[in-house]
TORKE-324144 format. One record per residue (C-alpha): residue number from 1; x, y, z; residue in one letter. Coordinates in Angstrom, 1 decimal. Layout:
! residues N
{NUM; {X; Y; Z}; A},
...
//
This chain:
! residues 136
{1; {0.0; 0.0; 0.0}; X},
{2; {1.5; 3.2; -1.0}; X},
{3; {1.1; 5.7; 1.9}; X},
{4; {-0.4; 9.5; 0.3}; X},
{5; {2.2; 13.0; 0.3}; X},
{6; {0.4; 15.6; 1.5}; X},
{7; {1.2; 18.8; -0.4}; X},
{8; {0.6; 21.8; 1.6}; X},
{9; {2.2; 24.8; -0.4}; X},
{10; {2.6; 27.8; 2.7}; X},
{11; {2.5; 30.5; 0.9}; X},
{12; {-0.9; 29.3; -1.3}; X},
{13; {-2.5; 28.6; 2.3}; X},
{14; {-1.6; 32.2; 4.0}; X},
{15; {-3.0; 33.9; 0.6}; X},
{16; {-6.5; 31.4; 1.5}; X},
{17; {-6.5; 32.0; 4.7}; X},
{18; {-5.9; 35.8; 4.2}; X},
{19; {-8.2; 36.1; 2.6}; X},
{20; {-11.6; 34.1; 4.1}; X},
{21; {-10.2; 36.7; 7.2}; X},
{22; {-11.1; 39.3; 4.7}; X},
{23; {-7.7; 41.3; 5.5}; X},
{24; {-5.7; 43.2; 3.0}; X},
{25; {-2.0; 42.3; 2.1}; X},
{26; {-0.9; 45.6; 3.4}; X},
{27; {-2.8; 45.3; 6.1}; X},
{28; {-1.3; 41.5; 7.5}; X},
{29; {2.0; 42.8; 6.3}; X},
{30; {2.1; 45.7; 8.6}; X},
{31; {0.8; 43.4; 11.4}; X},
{32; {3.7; 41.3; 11.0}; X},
{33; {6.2; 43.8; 10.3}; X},
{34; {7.0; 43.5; 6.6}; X},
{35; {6.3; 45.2; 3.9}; X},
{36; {3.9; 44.5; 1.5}; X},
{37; {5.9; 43.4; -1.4}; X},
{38; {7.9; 40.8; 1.4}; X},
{39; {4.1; 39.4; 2.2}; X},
{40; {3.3; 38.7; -1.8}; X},
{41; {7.0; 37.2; -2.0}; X},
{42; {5.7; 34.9; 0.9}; X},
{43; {2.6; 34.1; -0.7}; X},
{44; {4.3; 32.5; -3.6}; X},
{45; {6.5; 30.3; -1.7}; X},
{46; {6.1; 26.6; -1.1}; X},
{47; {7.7; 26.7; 2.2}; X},
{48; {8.2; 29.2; 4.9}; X},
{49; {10.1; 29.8; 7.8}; X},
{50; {9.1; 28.7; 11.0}; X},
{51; {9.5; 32.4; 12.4}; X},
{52; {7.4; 33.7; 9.4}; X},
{53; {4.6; 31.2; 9.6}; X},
{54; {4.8; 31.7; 13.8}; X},
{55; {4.0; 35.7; 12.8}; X},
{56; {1.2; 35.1; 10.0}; X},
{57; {-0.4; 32.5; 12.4}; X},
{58; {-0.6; 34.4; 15.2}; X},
{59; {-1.6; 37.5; 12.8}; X},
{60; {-4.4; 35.5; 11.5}; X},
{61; {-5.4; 33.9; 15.0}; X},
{62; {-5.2; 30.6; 13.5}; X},
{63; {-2.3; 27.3; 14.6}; X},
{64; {0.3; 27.4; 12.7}; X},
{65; {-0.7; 24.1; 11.6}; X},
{66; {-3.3; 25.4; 10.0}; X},
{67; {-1.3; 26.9; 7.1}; X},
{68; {1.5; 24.0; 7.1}; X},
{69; {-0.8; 21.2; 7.0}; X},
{70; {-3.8; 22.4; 4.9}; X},
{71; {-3.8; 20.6; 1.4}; X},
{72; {-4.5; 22.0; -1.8}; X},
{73; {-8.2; 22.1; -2.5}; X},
{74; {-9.0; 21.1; 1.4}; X},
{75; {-12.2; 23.6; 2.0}; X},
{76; {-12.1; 25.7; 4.9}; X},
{77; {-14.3; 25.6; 7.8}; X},
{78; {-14.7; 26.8; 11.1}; X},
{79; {-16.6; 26.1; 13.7}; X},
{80; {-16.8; 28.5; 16.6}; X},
{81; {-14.0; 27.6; 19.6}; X},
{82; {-12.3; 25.0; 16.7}; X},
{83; {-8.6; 26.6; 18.6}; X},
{84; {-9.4; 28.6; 21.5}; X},
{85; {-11.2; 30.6; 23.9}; X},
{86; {-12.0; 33.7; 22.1}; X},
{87; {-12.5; 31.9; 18.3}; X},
{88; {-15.5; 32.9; 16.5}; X},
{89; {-16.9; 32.7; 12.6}; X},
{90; {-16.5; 36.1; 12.6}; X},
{91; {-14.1; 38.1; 10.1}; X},
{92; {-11.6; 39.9; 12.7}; X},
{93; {-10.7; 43.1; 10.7}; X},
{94; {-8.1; 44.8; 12.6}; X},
{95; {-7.1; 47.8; 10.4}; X},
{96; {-4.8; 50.0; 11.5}; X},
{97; {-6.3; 53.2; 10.4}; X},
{98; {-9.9; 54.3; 10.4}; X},
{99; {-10.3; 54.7; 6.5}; X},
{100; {-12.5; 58.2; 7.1}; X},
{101; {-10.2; 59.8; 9.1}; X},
{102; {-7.7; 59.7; 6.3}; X},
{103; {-10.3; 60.8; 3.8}; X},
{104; {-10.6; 64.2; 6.5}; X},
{105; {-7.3; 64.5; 6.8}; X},
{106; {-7.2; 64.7; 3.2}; X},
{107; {-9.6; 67.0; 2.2}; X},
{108; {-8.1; 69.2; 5.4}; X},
{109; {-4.7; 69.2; 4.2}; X},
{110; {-6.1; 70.2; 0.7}; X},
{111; {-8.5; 73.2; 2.1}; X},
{112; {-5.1; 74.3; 3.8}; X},
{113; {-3.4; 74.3; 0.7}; X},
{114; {-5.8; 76.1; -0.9}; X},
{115; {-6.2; 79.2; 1.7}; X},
{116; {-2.5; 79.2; 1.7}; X},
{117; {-2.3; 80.1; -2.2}; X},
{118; {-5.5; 82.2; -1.9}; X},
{119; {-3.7; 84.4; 1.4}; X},
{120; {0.0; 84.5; -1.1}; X},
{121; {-2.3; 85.8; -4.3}; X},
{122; {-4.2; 88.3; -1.7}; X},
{123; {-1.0; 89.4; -0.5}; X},
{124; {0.4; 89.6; -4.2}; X},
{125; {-2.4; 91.9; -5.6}; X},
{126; {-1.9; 93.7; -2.2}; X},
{127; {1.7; 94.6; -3.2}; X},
{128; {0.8; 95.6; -6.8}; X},
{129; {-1.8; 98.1; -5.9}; X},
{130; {0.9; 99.6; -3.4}; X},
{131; {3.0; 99.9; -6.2}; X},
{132; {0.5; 101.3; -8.6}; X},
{133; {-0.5; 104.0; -6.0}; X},
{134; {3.4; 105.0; -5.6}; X},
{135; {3.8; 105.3; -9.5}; X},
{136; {0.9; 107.8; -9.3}; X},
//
């Protein structure tokens, strides 16, 4: 009887599990302290590091087992409290910045912008008509 390889690619099963926890490459990247590009680099290898899959694991609150030993094609699904306490079916979005508040600071730092050029073009015709009045 010939006994069945199980091919578990790492970086295939951090891309799946990824995304089912609906998070963005930057956004697991930054949790583990790489950059984007290092994650996608991850995400197409077979096999990781232990220290890198201990990181993503732990990012994605999932065993490290669960991305080394996960099969090609193997569904995924969870049950609530499958690995501990706290598990739940639940998508746990953690991003690091409150997407709204960047779309204020935005639109603040552009209202800035534009009183500073309005106060310079003020202070432009300002100088003209002082120099218009001395020519007179």
């Amino acid at each position: 009887m010939e006994a069945a390889i199980k091919k578990s690619n790492h970086g295939a099963n951090v891309r799946r599990w990824r995304e089912w926890r609906n998070i963005n490459q930057d956004v697991l990247a930054e949790q583990i302290g790489v950059s984007q590009a290092t994650l996608s680099s991850y995400e197409k290898k077979e096999k990781l590091e232990q220290d890198v899959l201990d990181k993503v694991a732990k990012a994605l609150d999932i065993p490290v087992e669960a991305i080394t030993e996960l099969e090609q094609g193997t569904a995924i699904n969870i049950f609530s409290g499958t690995w501990n306490d706290n598990a739940s079916n639940s998508v746990n979005y953690n991003p690091t910045f409150n997407p709204l508040d960047k779309v204020v600071q935005l639109y603040d730092e552009k209202i800035a912008l534009y009183e500073r050029m309005l106060k310079e073009k003020e202070e432009a015709i300002s100088l003209l008509h002082e120099v218009l009045r001395d020519k007179k």
